[in-house]
C-alpha positions in Angstrom: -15.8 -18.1 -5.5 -14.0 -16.9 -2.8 -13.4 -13.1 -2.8 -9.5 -13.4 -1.8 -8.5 -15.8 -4.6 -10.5 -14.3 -6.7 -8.4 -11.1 -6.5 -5.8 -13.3 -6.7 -6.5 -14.6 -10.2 -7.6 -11.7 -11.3 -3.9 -9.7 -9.8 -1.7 -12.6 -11.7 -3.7 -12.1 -14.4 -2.6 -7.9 -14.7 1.4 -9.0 -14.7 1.5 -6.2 -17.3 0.4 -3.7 -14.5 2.4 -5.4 -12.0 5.4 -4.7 -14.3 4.5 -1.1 -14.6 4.1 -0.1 -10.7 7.4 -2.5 -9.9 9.2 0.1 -13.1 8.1 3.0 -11.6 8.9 1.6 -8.1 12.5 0.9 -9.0 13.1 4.0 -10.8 12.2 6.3 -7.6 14.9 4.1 -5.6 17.4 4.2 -8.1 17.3 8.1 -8.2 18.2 8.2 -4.8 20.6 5.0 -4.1 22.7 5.9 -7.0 23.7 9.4 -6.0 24.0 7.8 -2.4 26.1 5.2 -3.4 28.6 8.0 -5.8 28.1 10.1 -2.2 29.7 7.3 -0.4 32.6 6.4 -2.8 33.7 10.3 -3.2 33.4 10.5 0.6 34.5 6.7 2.3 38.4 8.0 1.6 39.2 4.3 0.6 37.7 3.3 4.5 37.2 -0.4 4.7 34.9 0.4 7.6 32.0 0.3 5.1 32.9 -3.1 4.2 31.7 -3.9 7.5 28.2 -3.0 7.0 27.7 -5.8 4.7 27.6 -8.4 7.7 24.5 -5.6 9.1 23.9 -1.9 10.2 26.2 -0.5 12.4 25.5 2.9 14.1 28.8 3.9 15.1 30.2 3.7 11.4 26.7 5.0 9.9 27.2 8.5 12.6 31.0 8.4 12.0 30.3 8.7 8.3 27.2 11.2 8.4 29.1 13.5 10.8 31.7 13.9 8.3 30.1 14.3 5.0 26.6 15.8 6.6 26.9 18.7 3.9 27.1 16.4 0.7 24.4 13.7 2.6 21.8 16.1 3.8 20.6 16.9 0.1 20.0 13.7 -0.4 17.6 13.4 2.6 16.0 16.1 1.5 15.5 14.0 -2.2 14.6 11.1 0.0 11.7 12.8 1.9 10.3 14.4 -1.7 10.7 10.8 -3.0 8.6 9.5 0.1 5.9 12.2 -0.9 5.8 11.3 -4.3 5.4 7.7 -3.6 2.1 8.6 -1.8 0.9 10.7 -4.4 1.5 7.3 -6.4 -0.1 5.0 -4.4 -3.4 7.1 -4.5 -3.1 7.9 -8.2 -3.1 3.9 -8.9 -5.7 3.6 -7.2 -8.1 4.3 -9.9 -6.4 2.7 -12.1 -5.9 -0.8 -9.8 -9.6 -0.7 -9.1 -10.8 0.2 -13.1 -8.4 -2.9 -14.0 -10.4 -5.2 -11.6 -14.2 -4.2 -12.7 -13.0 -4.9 -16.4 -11.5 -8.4 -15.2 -14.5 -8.9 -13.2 -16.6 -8.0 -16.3 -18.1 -10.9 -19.0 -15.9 -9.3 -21.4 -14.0 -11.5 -24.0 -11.2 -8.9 -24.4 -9.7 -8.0 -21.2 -6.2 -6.9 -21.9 -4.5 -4.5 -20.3 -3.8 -1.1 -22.2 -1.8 1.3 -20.6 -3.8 4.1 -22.0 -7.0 3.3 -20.1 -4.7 2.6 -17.1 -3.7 6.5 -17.4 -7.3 7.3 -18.2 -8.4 6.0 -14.9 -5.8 7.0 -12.6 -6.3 10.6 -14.2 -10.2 10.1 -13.8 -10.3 9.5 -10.2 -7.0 11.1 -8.8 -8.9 14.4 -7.4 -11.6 12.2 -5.7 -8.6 10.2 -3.9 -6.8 13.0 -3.1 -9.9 14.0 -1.1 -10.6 10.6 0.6 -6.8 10.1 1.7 -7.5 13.6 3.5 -10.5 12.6 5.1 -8.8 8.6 6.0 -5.6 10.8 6.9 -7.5 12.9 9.6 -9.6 10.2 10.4 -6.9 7.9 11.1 -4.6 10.6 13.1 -7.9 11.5 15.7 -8.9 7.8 16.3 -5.2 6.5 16.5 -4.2 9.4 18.5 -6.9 9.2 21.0 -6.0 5.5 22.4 -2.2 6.7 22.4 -3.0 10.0 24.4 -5.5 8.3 26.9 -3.0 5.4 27.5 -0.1 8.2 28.0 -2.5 9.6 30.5 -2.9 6.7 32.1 0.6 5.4 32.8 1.4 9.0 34.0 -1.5 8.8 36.2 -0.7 4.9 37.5 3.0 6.0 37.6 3.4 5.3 41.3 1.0 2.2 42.0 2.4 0.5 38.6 5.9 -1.7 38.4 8.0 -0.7 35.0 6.3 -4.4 33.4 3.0 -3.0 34.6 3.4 0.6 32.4 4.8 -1.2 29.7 1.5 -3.6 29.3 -0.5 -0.5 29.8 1.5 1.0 26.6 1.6 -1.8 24.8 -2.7 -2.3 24.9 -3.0 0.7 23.8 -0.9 1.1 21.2 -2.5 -2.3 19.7 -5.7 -0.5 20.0 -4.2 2.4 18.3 -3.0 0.3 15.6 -6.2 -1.4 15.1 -8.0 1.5 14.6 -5.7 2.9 12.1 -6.1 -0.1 10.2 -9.7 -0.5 10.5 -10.1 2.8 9.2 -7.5 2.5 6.7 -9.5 -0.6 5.7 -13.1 1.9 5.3 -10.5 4.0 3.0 -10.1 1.3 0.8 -13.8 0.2 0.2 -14.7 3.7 -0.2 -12.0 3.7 -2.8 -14.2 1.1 -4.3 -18.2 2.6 -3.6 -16.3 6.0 -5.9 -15.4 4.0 -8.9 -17.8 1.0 -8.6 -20.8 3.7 -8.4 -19.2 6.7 -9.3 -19.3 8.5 -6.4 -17.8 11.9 -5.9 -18.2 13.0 -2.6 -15.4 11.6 0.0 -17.5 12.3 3.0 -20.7 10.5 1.5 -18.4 7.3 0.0 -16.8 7.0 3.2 -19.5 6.8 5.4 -21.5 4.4 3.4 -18.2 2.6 3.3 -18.2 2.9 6.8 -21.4 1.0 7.3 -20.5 -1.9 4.5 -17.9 -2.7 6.5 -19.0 -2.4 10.1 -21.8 -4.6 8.9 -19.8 -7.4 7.5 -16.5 -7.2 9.7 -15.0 -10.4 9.1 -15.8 -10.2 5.2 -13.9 -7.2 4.6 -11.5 -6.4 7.8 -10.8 -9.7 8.7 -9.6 -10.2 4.9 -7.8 -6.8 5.4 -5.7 -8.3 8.0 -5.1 -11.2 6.3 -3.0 -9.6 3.5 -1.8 -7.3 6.7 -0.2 -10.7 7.9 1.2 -12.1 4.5 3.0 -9.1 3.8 4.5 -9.0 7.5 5.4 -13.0 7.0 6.9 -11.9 3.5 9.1 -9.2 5.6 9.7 -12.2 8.0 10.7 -14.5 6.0 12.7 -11.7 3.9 14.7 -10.6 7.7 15.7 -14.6 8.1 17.1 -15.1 5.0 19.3 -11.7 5.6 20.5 -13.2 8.4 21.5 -16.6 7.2 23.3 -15.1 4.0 26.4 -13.4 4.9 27.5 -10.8 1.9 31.2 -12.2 1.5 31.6 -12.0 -2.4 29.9 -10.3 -5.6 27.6 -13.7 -5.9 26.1 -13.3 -2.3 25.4 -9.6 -2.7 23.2 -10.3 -6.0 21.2 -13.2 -4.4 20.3 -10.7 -1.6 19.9 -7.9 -4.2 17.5 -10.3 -6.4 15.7 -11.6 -2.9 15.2 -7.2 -2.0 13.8 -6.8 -5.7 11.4 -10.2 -5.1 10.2 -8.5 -2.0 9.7 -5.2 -4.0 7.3 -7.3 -6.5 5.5 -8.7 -3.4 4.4 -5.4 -2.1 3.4 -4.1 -5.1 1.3 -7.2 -5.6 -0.3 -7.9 -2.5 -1.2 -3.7 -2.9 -2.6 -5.0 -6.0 -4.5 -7.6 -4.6 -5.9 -5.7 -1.6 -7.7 -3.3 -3.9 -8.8 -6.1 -5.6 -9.9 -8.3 -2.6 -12.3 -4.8 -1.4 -13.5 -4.9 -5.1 -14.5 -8.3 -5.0 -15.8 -8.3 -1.7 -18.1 -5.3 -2.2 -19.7 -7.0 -5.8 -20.2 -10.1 -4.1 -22.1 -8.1 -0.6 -24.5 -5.8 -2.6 -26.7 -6.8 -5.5 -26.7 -4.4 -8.4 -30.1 -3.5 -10.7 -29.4 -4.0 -14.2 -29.4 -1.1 -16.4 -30.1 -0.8 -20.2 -27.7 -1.5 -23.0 -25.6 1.2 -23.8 -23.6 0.5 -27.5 -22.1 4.3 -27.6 -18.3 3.6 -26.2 -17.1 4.2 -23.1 -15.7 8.3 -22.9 -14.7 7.5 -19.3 -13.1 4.7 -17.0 -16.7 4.9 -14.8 -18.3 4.7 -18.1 -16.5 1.7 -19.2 -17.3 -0.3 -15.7 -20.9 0.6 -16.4 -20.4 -1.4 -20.0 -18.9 -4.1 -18.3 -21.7 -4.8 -15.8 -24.3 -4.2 -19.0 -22.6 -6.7 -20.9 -23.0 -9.2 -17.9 -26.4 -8.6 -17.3 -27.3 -9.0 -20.9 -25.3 -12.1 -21.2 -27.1 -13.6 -18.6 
């Protein structure tokens, strides 16, 4: 079967995990809107001029407003920065978890529920490997990216006089698209090494990383091109999200919750399609290597690598 629907399946089929992320999602917004939205009614000093933000952003009153209550506002950027930390440390502390959910799904097993204790267990498990490959992606992804941006701002400076404005503003635009498809395509290795660590696992980010490296450069349109496949439904999903902004103008109470009810749709999207991504490497990598089978372990599982390795002994001894 296809490696994308596959994930796909297998991601509608974790809605209990889905729930979780979208809770924990919504909680860390909710601790900064609502202590941004008390901000604003203590400081708007019954201004209607907030009303007109409904109908879209508008600078003027957004600089007005910040100008004038920057003491009580600036804490709250400061929240909003931690907030945006934290969310990272999230997103690679799932990880384990996302990716121990998928090699029980992809598993022969006849009881695959979803526990939130071995969802803990796994996130706990593999959270100081992660923390060690986002450093290594991080850096990798700064010095590649930053190369094409700093040899294309070399060149326009260089061109300056023989190029026309359009001319420097291809020459940017090239090389930013190079620089974003290197961040990706690295960001892309990240994830299968993700995989090669709890599929095998591995413990060394360098040694994952590189292999991972290889896996993909070897089958590019098996694992990048799906990459930037879910790259592109999440941007149409942001699309299609920015169209019906604009067609729906925030007039009354009833307006305001389809928008707010469309935001928390798109909210569920992202978390999903993260989901499935993870999944999509997973099911990719099992489907491009071939595994040995190992002998039949019956002791149970202490830990989540320990559990996968049941899973795959239970498939080979099924079959």
């Amino acid at each position: 079967m296809n490696p994308l629907l596959t994930a796909l399946r297998h991601t509608l089929r974790s809605r209990p995990l889905l729930s979780l992320m979208y809770g924990i999602t919504l909680i860390m917004g909710l601790i900064v809107a609502l202590p941004f939205y008390n901000t604003l009614v203590t400081e708007d000093q019954n201004s209607l001029a907030f009303l007109n933000l409904l109908n879209g952003f508008d600078y003027t009153i957004f600089s007005d407003f910040l100008h004038r209550s920057k003491r009580s506002i600036l804490p709250l950027i400061s929240v909003g920065r931690w907030l945006g930390l934290t969310y990272v440390f999230l997103s690679v502390f799932f990880a384990g978890g996302i990716l121990t959910r998928f090699s029980q799904l992809s598993s022969l097993r006849s009881n695959d529920s979803f526990t939130i204790g071995m969802f803990w267990q796994a996130c706990s498990y593999y959270v100081s490997r992660f923390i060690w490959l986002f450093g290594v992606t991080l850096l990798l992804v700064v010095i590649g990216s930053g190369i094409w941006l700093v040899l294309g701002t070399l060149i326009g400076v260089v061109m300056s006089d023989t190029l026309t404005e359009r001319g420097q503003f291809w020459i940017g635009f090239f090389f930013f698209w190079l620089s974003a498809l290197t961040a990706t395509f690295l960001l892309c290795i990240g994830d299968y090494a993700k995989v090669i660590m709890v599929r095998e696992d591995e413990s060394n980010a360098f040694r994952a990383f590189r292999r991972a490296s290889r896996l993909v450069v070897r089958n590019p349109g098996k694992t990048y091109g799906l990459y930037c496949l879910l790259i592109l439904i999440g941007a149409g999903l942001f699309g299609l999200y920015f169209l019906i902004d604009a067609a729906v103008t925030m007039s009354g109470w009833l307006t305001i919750l389809l928008m707010f009810v469309v935001q928390q749709t798109l909210i569920l999207a992202r978390v999903g399609i993260k989901v499935w991504s993870l999944g999509t490497a997973y099911s990719v990598y099992e489907n491009l290597l071939k595994f040995q089978p190992v002998p039949v372990s019956q002791s149970v599982p202490d830990s989540p690598q320990e559990l996968a390795q049941s899973d795959e002994d239970s498939r080979y001894t099924s079959e």
